[in-house]
N, C-alpha and C positions, 0 to 999 in steps of 0.2 A: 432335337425335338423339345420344343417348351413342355413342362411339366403342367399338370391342372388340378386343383387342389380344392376344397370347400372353401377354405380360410386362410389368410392369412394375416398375424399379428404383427404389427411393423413396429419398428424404431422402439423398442421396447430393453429395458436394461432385466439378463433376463440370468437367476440363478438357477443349475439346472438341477440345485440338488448335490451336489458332491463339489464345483472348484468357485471359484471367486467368480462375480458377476461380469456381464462384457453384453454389451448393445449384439442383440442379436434378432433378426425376424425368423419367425416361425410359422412352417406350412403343415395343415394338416389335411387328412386326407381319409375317408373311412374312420372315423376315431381315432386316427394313430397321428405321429408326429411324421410328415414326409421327406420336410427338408428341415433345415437350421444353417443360418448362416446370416454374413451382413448384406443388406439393399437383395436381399432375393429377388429374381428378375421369373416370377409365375403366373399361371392363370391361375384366376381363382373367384367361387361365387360371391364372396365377400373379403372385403380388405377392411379390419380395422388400424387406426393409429391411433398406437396405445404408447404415446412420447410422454416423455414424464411419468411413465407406471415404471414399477416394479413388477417382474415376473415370476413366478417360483413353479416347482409341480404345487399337485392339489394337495394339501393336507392330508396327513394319515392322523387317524384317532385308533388307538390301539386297545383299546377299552370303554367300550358300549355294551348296554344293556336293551338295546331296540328288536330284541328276539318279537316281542308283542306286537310293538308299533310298529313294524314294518307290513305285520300283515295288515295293520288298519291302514297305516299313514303310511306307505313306504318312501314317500319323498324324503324323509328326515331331513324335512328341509330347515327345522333349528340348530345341524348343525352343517349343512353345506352353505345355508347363510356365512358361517363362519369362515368360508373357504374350503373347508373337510372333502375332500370328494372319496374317502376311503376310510369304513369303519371292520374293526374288529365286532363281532358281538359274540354271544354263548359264554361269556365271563363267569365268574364265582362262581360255578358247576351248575349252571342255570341256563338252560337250551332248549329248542321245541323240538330236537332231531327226531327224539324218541317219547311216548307217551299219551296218556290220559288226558285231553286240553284240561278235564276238571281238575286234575290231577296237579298237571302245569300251574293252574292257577293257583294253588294254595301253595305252590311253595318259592312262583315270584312275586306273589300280590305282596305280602309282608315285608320281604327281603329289600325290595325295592321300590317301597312304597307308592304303587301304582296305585291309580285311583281306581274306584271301581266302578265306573263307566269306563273304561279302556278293557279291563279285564270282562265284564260283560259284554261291551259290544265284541270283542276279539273270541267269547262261547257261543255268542252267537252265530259267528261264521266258520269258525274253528272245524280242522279239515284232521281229522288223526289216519295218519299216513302211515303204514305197513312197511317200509324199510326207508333208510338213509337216501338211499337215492330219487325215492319220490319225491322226498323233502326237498330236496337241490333243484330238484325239476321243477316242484312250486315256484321254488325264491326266482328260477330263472324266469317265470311269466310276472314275477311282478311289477308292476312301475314304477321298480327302482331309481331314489336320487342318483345316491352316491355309490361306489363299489361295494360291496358286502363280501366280507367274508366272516364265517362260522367259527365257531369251536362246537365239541362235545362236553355238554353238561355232566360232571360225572352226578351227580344230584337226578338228572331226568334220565338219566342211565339207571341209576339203581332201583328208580322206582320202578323202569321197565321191565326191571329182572325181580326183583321183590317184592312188587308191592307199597304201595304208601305207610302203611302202619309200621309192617316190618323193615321197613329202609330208615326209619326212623327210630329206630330201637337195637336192631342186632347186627351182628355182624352177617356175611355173606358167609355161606358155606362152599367148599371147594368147586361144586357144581354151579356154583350159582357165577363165582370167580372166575369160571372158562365161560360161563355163559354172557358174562360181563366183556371179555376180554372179545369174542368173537362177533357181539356187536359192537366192540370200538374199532376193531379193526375195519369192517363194513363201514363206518359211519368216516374213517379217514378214508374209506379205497375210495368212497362215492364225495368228498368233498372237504369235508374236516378239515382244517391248517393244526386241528392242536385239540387234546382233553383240559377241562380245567376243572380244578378239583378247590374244597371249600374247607376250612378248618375254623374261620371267625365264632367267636362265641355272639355277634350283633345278630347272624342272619337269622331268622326265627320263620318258621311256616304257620300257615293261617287256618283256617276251617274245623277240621274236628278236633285235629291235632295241637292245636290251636300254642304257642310256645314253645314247642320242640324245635333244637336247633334242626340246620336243615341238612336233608337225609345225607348228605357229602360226609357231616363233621364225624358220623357214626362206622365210620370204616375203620377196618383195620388197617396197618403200615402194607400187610402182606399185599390188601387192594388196591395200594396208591404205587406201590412195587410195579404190580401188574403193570397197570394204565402206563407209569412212565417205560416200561421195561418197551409196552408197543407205540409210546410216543418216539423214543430212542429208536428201533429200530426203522422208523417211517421219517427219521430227522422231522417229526413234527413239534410242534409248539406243547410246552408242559406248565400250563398258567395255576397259580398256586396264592391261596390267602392265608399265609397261617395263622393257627388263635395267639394274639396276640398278650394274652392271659397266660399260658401256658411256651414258655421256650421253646420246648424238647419237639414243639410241632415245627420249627423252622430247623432244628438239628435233623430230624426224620428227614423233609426234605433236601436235607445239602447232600447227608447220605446217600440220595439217589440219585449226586449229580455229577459226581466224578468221571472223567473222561482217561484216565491215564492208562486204562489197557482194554479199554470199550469205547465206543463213541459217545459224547458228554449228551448229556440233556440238555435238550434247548430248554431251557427253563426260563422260566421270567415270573417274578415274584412280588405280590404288593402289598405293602407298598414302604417306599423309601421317604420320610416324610420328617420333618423339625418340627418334633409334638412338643407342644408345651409343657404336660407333662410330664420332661424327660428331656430336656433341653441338652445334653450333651448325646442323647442319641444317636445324631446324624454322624457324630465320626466315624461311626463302628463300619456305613455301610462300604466307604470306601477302602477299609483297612477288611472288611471281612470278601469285597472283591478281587481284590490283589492277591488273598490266601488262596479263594477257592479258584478263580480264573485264571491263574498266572503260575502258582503250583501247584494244583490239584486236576488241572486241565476241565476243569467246568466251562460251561457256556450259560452262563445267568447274567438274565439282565432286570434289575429291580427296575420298578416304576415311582416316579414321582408325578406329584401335582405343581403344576405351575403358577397355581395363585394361593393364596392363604385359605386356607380351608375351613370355611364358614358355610356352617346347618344350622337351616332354618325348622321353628319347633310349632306346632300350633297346640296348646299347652302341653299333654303327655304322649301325643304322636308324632315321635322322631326316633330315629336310630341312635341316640345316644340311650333313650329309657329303655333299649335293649339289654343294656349291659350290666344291670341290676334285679335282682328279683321283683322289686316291687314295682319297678318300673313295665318289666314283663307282662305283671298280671295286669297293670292298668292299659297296656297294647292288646293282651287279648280280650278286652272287651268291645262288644260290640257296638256298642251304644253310650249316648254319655248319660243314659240313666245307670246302666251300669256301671259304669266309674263312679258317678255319685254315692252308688250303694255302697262301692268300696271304703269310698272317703268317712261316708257315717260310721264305720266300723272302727272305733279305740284303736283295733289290734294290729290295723293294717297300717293307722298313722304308725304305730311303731315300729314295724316295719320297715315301713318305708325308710325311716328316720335309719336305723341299724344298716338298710342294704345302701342307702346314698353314701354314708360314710364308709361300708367296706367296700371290701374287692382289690385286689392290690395282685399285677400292675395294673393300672387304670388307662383307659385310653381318649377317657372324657373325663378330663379335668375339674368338674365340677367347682368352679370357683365362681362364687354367686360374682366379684366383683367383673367377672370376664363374660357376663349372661347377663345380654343388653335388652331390653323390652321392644320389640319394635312397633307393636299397637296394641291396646286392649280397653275395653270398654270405657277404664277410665283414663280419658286422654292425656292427662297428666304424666302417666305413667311411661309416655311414649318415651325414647332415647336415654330412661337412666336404664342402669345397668341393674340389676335385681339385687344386690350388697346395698347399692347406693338408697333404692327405695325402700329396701327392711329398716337403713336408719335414720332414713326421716319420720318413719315409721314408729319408730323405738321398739323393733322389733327383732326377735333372732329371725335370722337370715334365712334357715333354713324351712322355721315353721312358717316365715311368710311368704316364702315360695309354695310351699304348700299350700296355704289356703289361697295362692291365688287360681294353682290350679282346681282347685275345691270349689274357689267361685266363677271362675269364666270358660276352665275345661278349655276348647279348641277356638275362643275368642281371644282367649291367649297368647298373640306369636311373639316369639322371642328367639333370639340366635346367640351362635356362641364360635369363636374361632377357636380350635381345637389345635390344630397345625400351620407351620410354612408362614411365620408372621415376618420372620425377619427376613429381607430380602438378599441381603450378602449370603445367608445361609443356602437359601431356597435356591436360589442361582448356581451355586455351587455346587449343588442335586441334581441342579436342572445340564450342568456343562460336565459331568463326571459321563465317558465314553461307553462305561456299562450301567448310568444310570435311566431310561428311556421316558421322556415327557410322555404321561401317559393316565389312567386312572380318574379319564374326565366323569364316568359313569353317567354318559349323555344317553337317554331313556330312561333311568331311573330316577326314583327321590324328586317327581314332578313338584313337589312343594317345598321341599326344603333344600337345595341346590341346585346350579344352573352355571355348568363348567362345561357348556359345550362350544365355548371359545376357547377352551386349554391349551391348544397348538399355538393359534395366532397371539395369546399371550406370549409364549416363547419369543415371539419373533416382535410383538410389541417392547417387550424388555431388552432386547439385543439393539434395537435400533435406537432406543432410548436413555440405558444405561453403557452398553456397548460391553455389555458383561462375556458375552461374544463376535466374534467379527460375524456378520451377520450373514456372510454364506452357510458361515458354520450353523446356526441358529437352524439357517432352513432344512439342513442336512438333519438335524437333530427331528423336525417333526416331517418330514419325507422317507429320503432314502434310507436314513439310518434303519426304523423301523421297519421301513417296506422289505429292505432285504433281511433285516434280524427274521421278520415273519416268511420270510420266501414269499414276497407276495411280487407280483407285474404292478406295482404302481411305486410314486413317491420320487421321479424322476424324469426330467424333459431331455430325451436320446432320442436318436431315429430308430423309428417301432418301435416307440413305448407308447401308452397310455397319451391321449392329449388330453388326460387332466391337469386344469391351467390355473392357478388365481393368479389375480393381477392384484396388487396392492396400490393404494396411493402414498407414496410415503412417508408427506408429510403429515397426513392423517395417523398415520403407524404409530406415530409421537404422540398420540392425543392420551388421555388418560384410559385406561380399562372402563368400559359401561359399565354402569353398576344396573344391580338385577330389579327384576319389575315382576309383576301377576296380573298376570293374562287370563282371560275368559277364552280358553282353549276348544274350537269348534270339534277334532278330533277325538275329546276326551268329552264329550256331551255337554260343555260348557264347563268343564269344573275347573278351577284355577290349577294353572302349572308359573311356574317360574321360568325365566326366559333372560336372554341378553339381547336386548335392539339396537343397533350402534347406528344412531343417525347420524354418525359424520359422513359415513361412507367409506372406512379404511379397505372394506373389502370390494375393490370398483367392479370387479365380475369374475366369475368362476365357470371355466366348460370343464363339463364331465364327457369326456369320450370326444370332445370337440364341438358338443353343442352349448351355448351360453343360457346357464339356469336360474343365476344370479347377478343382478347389477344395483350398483351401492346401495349395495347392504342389503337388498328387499330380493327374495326371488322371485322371480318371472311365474308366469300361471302355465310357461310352459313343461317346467319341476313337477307339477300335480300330473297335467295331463297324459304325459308323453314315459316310458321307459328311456332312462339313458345310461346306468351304473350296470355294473356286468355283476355278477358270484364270483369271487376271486378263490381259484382253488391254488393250492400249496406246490410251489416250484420248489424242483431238485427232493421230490420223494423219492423215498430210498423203500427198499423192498426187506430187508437183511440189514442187522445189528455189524455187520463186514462191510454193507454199502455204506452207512451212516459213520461208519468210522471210516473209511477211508475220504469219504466227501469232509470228513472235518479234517484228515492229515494233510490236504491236498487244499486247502484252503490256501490264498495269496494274504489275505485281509481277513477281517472279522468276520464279516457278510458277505465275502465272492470266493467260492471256490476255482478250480482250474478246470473241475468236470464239467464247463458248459454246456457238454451233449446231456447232463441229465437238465434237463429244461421243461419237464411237464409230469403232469402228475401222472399219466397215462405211459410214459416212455423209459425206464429206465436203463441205466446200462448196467449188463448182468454181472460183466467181470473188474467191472470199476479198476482196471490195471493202464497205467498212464505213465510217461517217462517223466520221470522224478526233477531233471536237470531244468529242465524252463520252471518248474514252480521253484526249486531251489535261486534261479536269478532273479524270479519279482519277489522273491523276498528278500534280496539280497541287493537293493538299488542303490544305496545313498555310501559313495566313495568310505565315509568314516566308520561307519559299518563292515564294510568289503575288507576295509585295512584292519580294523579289529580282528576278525575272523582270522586273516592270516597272520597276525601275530598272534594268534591260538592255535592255527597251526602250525606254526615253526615251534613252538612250547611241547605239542602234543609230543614231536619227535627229540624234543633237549631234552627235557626231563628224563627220559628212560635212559639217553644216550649219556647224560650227565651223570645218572646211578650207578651205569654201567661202567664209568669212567671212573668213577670216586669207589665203584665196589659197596656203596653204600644204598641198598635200595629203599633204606626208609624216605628216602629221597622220591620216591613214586607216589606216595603220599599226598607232592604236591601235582598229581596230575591234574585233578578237578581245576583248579587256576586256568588251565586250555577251555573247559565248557565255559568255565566262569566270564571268560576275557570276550567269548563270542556272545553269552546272554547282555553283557556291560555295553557292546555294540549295538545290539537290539533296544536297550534301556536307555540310552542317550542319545541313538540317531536315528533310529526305524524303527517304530513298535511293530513291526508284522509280526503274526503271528507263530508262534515257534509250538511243536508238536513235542511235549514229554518224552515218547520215546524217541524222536532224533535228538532230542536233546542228553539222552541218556548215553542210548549206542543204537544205529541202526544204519547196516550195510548202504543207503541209500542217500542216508546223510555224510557219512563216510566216505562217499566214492563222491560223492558233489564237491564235499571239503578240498578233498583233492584236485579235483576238476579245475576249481574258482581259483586254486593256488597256480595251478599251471595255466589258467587262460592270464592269472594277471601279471603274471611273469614274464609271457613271453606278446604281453600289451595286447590282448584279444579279448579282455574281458568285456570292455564297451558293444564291442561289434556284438559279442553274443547276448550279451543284455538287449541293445535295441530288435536284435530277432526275434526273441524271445517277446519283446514287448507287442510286434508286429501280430506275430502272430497271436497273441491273446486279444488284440486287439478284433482279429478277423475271425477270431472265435465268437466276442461276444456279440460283433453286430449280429452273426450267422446266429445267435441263439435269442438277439433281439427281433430277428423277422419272422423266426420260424415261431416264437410266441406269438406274437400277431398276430401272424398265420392264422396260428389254432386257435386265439379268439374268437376273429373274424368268422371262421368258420362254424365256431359255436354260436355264436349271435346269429349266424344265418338260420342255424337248425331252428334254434327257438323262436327265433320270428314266423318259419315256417308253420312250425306245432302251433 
């Protein structure tokens, strides 16, 4: 019986996300992917030929700040223009789960320099919703673009439990700690992927409090304890900024991420980035992932930016005047009468002068000759660099930046690239296996950045430089993240997701758009920052299998219509016993062996699994398999050789046996290896043994490809049965 499908994509060269490209068509059917394969022979309501595209899954964005905008605009259609069909949001400890909207608003209007006509038209409809789960229920009626999924703001958590004054100032008390702790747990059972906690000394809150970092940075270790101890036991997501001012805030975190006789914290940390100021930086992040992931049994994956990282200023409102005193008081003014007032004050130029030079480590560089003018009043001034105009000037550098802000105030825009200039380097961030393309901060900073192409840069660079082979590239802004977050997206398999972009690829080659200001109808008119690529590199994008986008422009059927689901968190664990054995039983980085645990709703309570099939997928590649057993024939000479010589300092060299099988691992199969099998543990023992006797007596292939068979017919069985429960939830909420 012919198959009958909505769609189908033909002759299309198509990567799915994890192996090298190959012409393949593709059916879908319901949102989901039906069939795959070459000349599919289907019904179907439409056939496109899409010969000469490139095909990939839809983009994952792992960091958004659209908590706001989605209740206005839920299309986020500046960044599924990009391809994106799947964003993260609730970053920096900033989320609507829980809260006061007025509340909300003072301490993301500053943080993320929202305008405010976004943040007044978003009080004006603003819904404050009595638990986690009504909130879920909201996102699910929206006319969602792209996929959404949440974090927990620890910042809109503590205000929940505290208060705005006092979340801004003290510590939490023991009761206020469990009462903290029982609405994060609520807020992951009803949808949560992850808490994300705030320590930057940038982010600042607005209204009466007007300067105060914001309520995250003021916790104690004991409260960030907490959060990760129930992010650990939920295997959810533990997103973290530490103050980059202050070290000991990124040591606090690694603390809590050890995995060696607990299950590790999914942690992911931002950001991993080539600052200028501090140019040998970037080595540390790969030598301090090798330490903590490789012998510490962590699970961190820092984030990087994919383009060079340039903020734009309109004279003293930017997140770089955050990070100084005097720059602080000129943000918390309201008005640019009150800046003026400032300016007339002797006391405050000095000030200023004293806080622009200290502060040490820095993370705005403040080098007038790298702070480019990009307009102001006087047109002359356009393209130099603020060094270059104090000395045509004949003026110090610093007093004439100050009176320009003195004289033109927000007539002023000028930028500065900060990080990620050198591209050998940034590429290098960008290809590192626990470094994740991420950190686009797509919904904030409407006026001074516009990085909601950050993925599709990824993959503009791979095709361009070939910095990566360019499966890989896609894998990095898809699947990688998709499953690092447990999410159903970021890959084209049967019953997944038919979120699709099609690339053209010779357009892929073009250079990166550069950014523009737009009169934003959403935001009441007020200028946001934007990336428009009229080449057309992105030919079209279906979310769920309906097409939203085509070159480059979305369709009006993106506003109109709901098409992106709520993505809740696959392979939740209930027990710090579940989360640890879903990470011993792991095959790879992102896929465990437990595919029965497959929904947030479902788990399995005794997580008890035979050891032996995960021991062969991680055990595939010949030179590996022979390593191990020259580890094993060691494990038994060594004793038998002490015993022989009467000399047991000779035991001593037992470790050379683990040594010889991690050397295996390190030069021919990174799978993942588990500290305590790597130590001692009956189950790695009795496998060692096994793989010796299957290769010995030449049976060791046959049980590997069993072994593969059958993971194989695990994962579709956990690919349909996701579906399944999509499918089934999209119907409920179409019903409601």
């Amino acid at each position: 019986m012919r198959m009958h499908c909505d769609l189908v994509l033909k002759n299309g060269f198509v990567f799915d996300g994890i192996n090298e490209g190959k012409f393949v068509d593709i059916a879908v059917h319901d949102g989901r992917i039906a069939a795959l394969g070459p000349n599919l022979d289907v019904d179907a309501a439409e056939v496109v030929d899409v010969s000469g595209s490139w095909i990939t899954p839809g983009l994952v964005d792992i960091h958004t700040h659209y908590d706001l905008e989605v209740e206005v605009a839920p299309s986020l259609s500046e960044s599924v223009r990009h391809g994106v069909t799947s964003v993260v949001m609730g970053g920096c400890s900033l989320s609507t789960t829980f809260g006061d909207p007025q509340d909300l608003a003072h301490i993301f209007s500053r943080v993320e320099t929202l305008p405010a006509e976004l943040i007044s038209g978003w009080l004006n409809t603003a819904k404050a919703w009595s638990s986690p789960q009504q909130y879920f229920d909201h996102l699910r009626q929206l006319r969602l673009g792209p996929n959404i999924a949440s974090m927990l703001g620890h910042s809109a958590l503590r205000v929940q439990v505290m208060g705005l004054e006092r979340s801004l100032s003290d510590h939490a008390s023991f009761d206020e700690i469990d009462a903290m702790k029982r609405l994060a747990e609520s807020a992951l059972d009803a949808g949560c992927i992850g808490i994300s906690i705030d320590m930057v000394h940038w982010h600042k809150v607005s209204g009466p409090f007007a300067g105060q970092a914001l309520p995250s940075h003021h916790a104690a270790f004991v409260e960030y304890k907490m959060l990760a101890d129930v992010c650990r036991s939920r295997n959810a997501v533990f997103q973290v900024t530490p103050n980059p001012q202050n070290p000991w805030s990124l040591v606090d975190i690694l603390r809590l991420s050890p995995g060696m006789w607990r299950a590790p914290l999914r942690n992911t940390i931002l950001a991993a980035l080539d600052m200028d100021s501090a140019p040998q930086l970037w080595r540390i992040y790969p030598f301090l992932l090798f330490i903590c992931n490789q012998l510490f049994g962590c699970n961190i994956r820092f984030q990087t930016l994919a383009e060079p990282f340039v903020i734009y200023a309109d004279g003293c409102l930017t997140p770089f005047f955050e990070e100084f005193s005097a720059g602080v008081r000129l943000n918390n003014c309201k008005s640019r009468s009150e800046r003026q007032a400032l300016w007339s004050d002797p006391k405050f130029k000095e000030e200023f002068k004293k806080s622009w030079y200290g502060g040490f480590p820095r993370t705005f560089h403040r080098n007038f000759d790298l702070m480019t003018i990009a307009n102001a009043p006087d047109a002359t001034l356009a393209g130099q660099s603020v060094g270059q105009a104090a000395r045509n000037a004949g003026v110090d550098p610093l007093q004439y930046f100050m009176s320009l802000l003195e004289k033109y105030d927000e007539d002023l825009r000028w930028f500065a690239c900060n990080a990620n200039q050198r591209p050998n380097v940034r590429q290098k961030l960008i290809s590192h296996p626990h470094i994740l393309p991420g950190f686009s901060d797509a919904g904030a900073h409407s006026r001074n950045l516009a990085f909601f192409d950050n993925a599709l840069s990824v993959l503009r660079q791979a095709a361009t430089t070939e910095f990566l082979p360019f499966h890989k590239a896609v894998a990095r802004v898809t699947s990688e993240p998709a499953s690092w977050f447990n999410l159903d997206a970021g890959s084209i398999r049967l019953g997944g997701r038919a979120d699709i972009t099609i690339l053209d690829p010779a357009k892929l080659k073009s250079p990166v758009p550069g950014v523009s200001v737009i009169s934003d109808p959403i935001f009441n008119g007020a200028p946001r920052m934007v990336k428009r690529d009229v080449d057309g590199t992105v030919h079209q994008v279906f979310v769920n299998g309906t097409a939203v986008v085509r070159d480059g422009v979305p369709l009006p059927i993106l506003e109109e219509q709901k098409h992106g689901d709520l993505l809740i968190q696959l392979n939740r664990t209930k027990s710090q016993h579940q989360a640890l054995e879903l990470h011993r039983n792991r095959i790879a980085d992102n896929v465990s062996y437990l595919s029965e645990v497959f929904d947030a709703g479902e788990t399995n309570a005794a997580m008890n699994v035979d050891y032996w099939p995960i021991f062969l997928l991680k055990h595939q590649n010949p030179a590996n398999v022979a390593m191990h057993c020259f580890g094993f024939v060691l494990m038994y000479a060594i004793p038998a050789l002490a015993i022989a010589d009467k000399n047991f300092w000779i035991l001593l060299l037992m470790p050379i046996s683990q040594a010889t099988g991690l050397l295996g691992h390190w030069l021919f199969e990174r799978s993942p290896i588990d500290q305590r099998d790597t130590l001692f543990s009956w189950r790695a023992f009795a496998s060692l043994h096994m793989m010796f006797l299957y290769v010995l007596t030449g049976r060791y292939g046959s049980e590997l490809a069993r072994a593969q068979i059958n993971f194989a017919r695990k994962q579709r069985a956990q690919n349909e049965r996701v579906g399944k429960h999509a499918r089934t939830k999209s119907t409920l909420v179409q019903q409601v």
